[in-house]
C-alpha positions in Angstrom: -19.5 -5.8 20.5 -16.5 -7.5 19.0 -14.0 -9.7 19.9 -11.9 -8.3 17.1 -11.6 -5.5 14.8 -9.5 -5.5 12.2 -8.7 -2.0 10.9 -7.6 -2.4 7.1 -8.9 -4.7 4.4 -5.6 -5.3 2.3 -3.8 -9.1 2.7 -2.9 -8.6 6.1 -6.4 -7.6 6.9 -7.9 -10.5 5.1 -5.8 -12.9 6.3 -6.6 -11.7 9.8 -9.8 -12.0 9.1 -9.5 -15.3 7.9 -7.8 -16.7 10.7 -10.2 -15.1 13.3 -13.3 -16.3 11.7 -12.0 -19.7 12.0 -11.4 -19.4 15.7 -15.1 -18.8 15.8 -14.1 -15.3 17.0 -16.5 -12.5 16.4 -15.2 -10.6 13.4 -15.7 -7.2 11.9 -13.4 -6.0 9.2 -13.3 -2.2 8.9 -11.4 0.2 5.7 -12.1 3.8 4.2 -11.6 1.5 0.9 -13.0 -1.4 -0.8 -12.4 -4.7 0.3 -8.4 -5.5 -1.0 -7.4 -1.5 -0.4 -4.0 -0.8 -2.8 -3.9 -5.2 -3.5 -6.5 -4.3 -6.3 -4.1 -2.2 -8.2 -1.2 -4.4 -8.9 -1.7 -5.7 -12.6 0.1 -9.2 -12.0 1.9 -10.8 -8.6 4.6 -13.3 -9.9 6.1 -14.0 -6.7 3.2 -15.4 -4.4 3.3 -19.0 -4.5 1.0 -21.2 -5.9 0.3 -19.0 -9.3 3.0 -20.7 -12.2 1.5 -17.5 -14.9 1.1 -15.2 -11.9 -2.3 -13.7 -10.4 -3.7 -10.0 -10.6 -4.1 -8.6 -7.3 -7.7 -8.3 -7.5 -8.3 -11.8 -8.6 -6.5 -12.5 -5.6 -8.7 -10.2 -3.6 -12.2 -11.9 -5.0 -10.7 -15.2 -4.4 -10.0 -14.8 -0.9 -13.1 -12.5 -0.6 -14.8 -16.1 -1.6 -13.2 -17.6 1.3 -14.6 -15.3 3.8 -18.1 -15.3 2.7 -18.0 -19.2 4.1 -17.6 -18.0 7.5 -19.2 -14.9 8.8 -18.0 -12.2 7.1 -18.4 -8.6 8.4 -17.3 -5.8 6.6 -18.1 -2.1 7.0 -16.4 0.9 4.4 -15.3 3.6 6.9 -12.4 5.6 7.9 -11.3 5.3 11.3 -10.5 8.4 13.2 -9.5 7.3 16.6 -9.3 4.6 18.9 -9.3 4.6 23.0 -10.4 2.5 25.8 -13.3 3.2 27.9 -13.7 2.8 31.5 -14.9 -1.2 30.9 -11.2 -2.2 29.7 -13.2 -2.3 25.8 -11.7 -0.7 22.8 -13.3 2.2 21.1 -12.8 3.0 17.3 -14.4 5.7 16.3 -15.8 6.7 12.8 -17.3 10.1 11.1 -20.9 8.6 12.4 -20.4 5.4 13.9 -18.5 3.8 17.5 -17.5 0.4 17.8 -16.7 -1.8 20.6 -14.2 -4.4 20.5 -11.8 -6.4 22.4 -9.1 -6.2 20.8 -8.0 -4.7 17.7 -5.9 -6.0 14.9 -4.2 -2.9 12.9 -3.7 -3.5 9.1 -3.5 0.2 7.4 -0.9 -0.5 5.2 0.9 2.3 3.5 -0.1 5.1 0.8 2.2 6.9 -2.0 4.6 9.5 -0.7 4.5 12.7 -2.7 7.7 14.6 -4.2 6.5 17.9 -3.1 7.9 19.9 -6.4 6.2 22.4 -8.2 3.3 20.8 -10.5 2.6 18.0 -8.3 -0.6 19.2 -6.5 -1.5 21.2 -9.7 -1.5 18.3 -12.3 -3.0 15.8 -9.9 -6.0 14.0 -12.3 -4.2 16.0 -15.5 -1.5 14.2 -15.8 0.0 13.6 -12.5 -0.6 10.1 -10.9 0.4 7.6 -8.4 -1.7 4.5 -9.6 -0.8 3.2 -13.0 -3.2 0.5 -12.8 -5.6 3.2 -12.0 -4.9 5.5 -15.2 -2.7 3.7 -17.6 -5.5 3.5 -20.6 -5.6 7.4 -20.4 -1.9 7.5 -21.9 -2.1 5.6 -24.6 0.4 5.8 -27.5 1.7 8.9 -25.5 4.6 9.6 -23.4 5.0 9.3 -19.9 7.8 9.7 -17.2 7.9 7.5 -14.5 10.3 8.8 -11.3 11.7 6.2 -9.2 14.1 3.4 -8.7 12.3 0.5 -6.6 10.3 -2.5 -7.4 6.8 -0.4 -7.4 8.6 1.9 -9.9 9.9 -0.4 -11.9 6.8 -2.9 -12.2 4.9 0.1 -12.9 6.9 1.2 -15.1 6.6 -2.4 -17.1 3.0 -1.9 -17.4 2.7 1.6 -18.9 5.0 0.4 -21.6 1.9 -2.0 -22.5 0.2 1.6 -23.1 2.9 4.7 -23.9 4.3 4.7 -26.8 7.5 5.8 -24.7 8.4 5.3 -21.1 11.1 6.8 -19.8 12.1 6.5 -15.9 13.8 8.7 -14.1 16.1 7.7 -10.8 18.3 9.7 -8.6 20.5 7.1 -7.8 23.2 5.1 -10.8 21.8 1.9 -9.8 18.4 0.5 -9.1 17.2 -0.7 -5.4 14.3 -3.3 -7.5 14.5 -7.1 -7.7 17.4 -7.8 -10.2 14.2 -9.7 -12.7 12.4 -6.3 -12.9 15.4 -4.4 -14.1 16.4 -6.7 -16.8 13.2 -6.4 -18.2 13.0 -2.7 -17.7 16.4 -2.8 -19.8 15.2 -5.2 -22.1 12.1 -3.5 -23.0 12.4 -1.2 -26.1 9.8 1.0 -25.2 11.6 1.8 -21.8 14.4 4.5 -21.5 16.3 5.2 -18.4 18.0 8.2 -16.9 19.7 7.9 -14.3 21.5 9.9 -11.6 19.2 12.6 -12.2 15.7 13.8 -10.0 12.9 15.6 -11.0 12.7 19.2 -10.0 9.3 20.2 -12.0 6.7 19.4 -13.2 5.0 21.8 -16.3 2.1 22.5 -18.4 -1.1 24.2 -19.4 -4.2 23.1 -18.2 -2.5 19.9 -18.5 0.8 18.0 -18.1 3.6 18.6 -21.0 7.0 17.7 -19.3 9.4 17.5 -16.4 12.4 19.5 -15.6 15.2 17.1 -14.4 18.1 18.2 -12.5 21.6 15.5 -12.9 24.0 15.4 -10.9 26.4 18.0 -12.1 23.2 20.5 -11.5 22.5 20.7 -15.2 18.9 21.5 -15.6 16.9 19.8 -18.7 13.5 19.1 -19.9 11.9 16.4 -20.6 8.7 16.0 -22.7 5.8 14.0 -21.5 1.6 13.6 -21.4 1.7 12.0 -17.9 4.1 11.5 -14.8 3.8 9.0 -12.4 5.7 9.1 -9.5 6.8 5.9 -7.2 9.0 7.5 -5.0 8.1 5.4 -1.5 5.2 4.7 0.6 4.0 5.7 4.3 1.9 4.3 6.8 -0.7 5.7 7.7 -0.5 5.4 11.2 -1.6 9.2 11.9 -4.9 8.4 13.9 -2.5 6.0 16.6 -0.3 9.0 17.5 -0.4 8.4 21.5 -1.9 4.8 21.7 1.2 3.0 20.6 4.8 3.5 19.5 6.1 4.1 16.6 9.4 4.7 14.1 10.1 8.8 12.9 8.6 7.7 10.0 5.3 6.7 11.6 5.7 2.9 11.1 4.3 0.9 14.7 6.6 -0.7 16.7 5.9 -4.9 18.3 7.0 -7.7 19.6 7.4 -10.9 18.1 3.5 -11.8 18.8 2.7 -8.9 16.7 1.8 -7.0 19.8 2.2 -3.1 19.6 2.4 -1.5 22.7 -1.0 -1.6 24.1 -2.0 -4.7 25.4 -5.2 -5.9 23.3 -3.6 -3.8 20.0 -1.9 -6.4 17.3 -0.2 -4.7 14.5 0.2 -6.6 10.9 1.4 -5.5 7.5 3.1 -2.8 5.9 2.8 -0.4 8.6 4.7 -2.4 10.9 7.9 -1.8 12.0 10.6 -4.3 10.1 7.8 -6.0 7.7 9.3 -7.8 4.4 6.4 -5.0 2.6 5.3 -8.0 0.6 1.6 -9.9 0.1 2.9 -13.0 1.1 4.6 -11.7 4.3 1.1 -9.6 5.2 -0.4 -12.2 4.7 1.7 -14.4 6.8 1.9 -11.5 9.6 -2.0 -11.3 9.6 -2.1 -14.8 10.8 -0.1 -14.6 13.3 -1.5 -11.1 14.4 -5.1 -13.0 14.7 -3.7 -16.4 16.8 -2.0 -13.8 19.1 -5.7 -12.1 19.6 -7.1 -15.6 20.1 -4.6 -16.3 22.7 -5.1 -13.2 24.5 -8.7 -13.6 24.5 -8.5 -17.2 25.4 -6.8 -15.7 28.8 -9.7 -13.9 29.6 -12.1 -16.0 29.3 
């Protein structure tokens, strides 16, 4: 049994974790994915503080993965499928083969890639069709690639599959950009980037494998758009499915708390990008799993 279970191993997880241990609470960190989730993925961070030349996410991962194996770090790989409480006032999560007692619970999911749902999505998925591009950048090498999206991800993506293509070009629905002003001018600036914009992506095509997009402008004119990969940024989700009934959340899934953090079961702490209102940033997860683990270690002090 557990004092706290943190369910998610990204920066708000880890920071959670971090914080807990040091209370000399008894901690067990619990994700379907490795240790750092989606952190691992980002090629450079340039806005956390402390790293002039900026930091790749999964150095940042191992470093702070250093700083837990001080303390006494518990980690288990495993999906989650439900949580309850049992007739003893304890917390139940519940795996595919294992149940866990805790408690209280600290929920750090984070958020996963929305999909487009146009034709050619589900079809070129692994041939072409991506949502990582740290994941599969070095298979488009010197070829052509359309990116669709408007927002930082998109546009930091974007950035570092022109360090691969031979030709990026992005593709936005709206005339302006909703990224940080920095990452624009540089998409602008770089002369392996080409933009359309005003325009979405209504196809994707191919033969065995990915060969272009059909875009759509805003006057309805239909054109096509040759490419060997598409990566599509177009928003993320929590994924807050297995909590349906144990606390409240937005229409879009995202959980609602107060300003302790606390989500609407007592003894359930919410940090991160699947929290209602959250900046959506490493720092601020960070931040947010702190606080998320001092509220835990109040509560418990009130207990005891």
């Amino acid at each position: 049994m557990y004092d706290v279970i943190i369910i998610g191993a990204g920066p708000a997880g880890l920071a959670a974790c971090l914080y807990a241990l040091r209370f000399r609470l008894k901690v067990l960190i619990v994700d379907k994915m490795q240790i750092g989730g989606y952190l691992n993925y980002i090629d450079i961070l340039e806005n956390y503080p402390g790293f002039p030349e900026g930091i790749s996410g999964l150095k940042l991962t191992e470093q702070i993965t250093e700083q837990l194996k001080q303390y006494d770090f518990q980690f288990m790989q495993s999906a989650v499928e439900s949580i309850s409480k049992n007739n003893e006032g304890l917390w139940e999560i519940k795996g595919a083969k294992e149940k866990l007692l805790s408690k209280t619970v600290i929920i750090s999911v984070g958020t996963i890639p929305k999909k487009l749902g146009i034709p050619g999505e589900e079809e070129f998925l692994g041939k072409g069709v991506s949502y990582c591009a740290m994941c599969d950048a070095p298979f488009f090498r010197n070829k052509e690639i359309v990116v669709i999206g408007g927002g930082n991800t998109a546009l930091e993506e974007a950035l570092y599959l022109s360090k691969f293509a031979s030709k990026v070009t992005i593709v936005h629905r709206r005339k302006t950009f909703r990224g940080d002003a920095i990452f624009v001018e540089k998409a602008k600036t770089n002369v392996k980037i080409d933009l359309v914009m005003g325009a979405v992506c209504t196809k994707i095509y191919g033969t065995g494998t990915v060969q272009g997009v059909n875009i759509k402008d805003l006057t309805g004119n239909i054109k096509q758009l040759s490419a060997n990969g598409v990566f599509l940024f177009v928003g993320m989700g929590p994924q807050s499915e297995f909590l349906k009934g144990l606390v409240n959340m937005d229409n879009s899934g995202y959980i609602l708390s107060d300003e302790n953090l606390t989500a609407t079961a007592e003894g359930i702490f919410v940090a991160g990008d699947c929290r209602k209102n959250s900046l959506r940033q490493v720092i601020s997860a960070c931040g947010e799993g702190a606080k998320a683990a001092y509220s835990a270690h109040k509560l418990l002090g009130k207990y005891d």
